[in-house]
C-alpha positions in Angstrom: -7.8 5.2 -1.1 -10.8 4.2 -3.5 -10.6 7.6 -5.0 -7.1 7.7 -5.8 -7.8 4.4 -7.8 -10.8 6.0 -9.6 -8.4 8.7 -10.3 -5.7 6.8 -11.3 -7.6 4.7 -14.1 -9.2 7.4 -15.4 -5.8 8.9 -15.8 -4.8 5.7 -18.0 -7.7 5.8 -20.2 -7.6 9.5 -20.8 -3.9 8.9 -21.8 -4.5 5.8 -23.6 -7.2 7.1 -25.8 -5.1 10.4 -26.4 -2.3 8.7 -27.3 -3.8 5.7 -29.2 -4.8 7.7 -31.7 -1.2 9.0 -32.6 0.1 5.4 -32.2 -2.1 4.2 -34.8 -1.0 7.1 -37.2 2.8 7.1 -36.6 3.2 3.2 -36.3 0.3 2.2 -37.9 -0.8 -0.3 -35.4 -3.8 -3.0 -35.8 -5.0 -5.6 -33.9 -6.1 -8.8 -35.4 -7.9 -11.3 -33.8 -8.7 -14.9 -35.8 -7.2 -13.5 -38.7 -9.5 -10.3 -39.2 -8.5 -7.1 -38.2 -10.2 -5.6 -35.1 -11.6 -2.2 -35.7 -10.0 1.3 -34.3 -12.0 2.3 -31.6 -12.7 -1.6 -30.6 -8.5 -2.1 -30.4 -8.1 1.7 -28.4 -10.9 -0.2 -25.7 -8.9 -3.2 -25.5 -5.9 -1.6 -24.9 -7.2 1.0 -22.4 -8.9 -2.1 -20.6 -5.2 -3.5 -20.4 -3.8 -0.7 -19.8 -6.7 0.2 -16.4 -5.7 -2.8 -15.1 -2.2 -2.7 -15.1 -2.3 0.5 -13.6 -4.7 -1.3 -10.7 -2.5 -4.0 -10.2 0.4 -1.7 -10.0 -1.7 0.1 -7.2 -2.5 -2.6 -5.4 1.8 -3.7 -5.0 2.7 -0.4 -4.5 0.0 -0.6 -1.2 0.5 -4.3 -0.1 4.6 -3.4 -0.7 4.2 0.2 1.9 2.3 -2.4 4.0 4.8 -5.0 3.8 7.5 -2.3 4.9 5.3 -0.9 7.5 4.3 -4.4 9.1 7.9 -5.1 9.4 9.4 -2.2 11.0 6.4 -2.8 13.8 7.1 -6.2 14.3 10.8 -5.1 14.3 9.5 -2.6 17.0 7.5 -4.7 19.1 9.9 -7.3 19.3 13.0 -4.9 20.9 10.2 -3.8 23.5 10.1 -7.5 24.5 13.6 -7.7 24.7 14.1 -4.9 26.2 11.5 -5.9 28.9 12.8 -9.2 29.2 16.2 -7.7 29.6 15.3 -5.2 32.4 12.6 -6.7 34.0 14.3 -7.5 37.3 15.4 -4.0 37.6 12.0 -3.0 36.7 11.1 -5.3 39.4 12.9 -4.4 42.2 12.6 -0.7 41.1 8.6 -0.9 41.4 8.8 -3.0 45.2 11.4 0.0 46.6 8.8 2.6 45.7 5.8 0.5 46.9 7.7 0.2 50.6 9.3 3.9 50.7 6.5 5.9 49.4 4.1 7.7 52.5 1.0 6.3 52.9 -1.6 8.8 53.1 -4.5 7.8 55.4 -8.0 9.7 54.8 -8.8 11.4 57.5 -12.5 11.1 58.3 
């Protein structure tokens, strides 16, 4: 699991640099900061940095949603065992003292 989140931020940056570098010629895109304007490669860090975690914290729902969904359909499960048991429990009862008395005792012959 930890390398599929080294993967997946390296994946961001490697896209965010690439792509940075067209954004700032196409749309001509600066970021300013107290009124002076921050320089190219400091704004392409910043907005890989954003972008890293973004892609982290998207990891992390997408695992703590599959574990949502997977804690609930065994709670679901465990609790239709229960009632399932509670329902039948007399005839699991009964069932289990019937084969106690009818089945042959074998005594070890010594």
């Amino acid at each position: 699991m930890f390398k599929n989140i080294i993967l997946a931020v390296l994946i961001a940056m490697v896209l965010t640099y690439s792509l940075s570098h067209l954004v700032n010629q196409w749309l001509d895109l600066h970021i300013s900061f107290a009124q002076h304007d921050v320089e190219l490669i400091t704004s392409i860090i910043a907005l890989t940095g954003v972008v890293a975690i973004l892609v982290v914290v998207g990891f992390i729902i997408a695992c703590s949603l599959f574990a949502a969904i997977a804690f609930a359909l065994i709670t679901a499960g465990i609790g239709l065992f229960v009632v399932g048991l509670s329902v039948f429990w007399p005839i699991i009862f009964f069932t289990l003292v019937i084969f106690l008395l009818v089945r042959d005792k074998q005594t070890a012959v010594h």
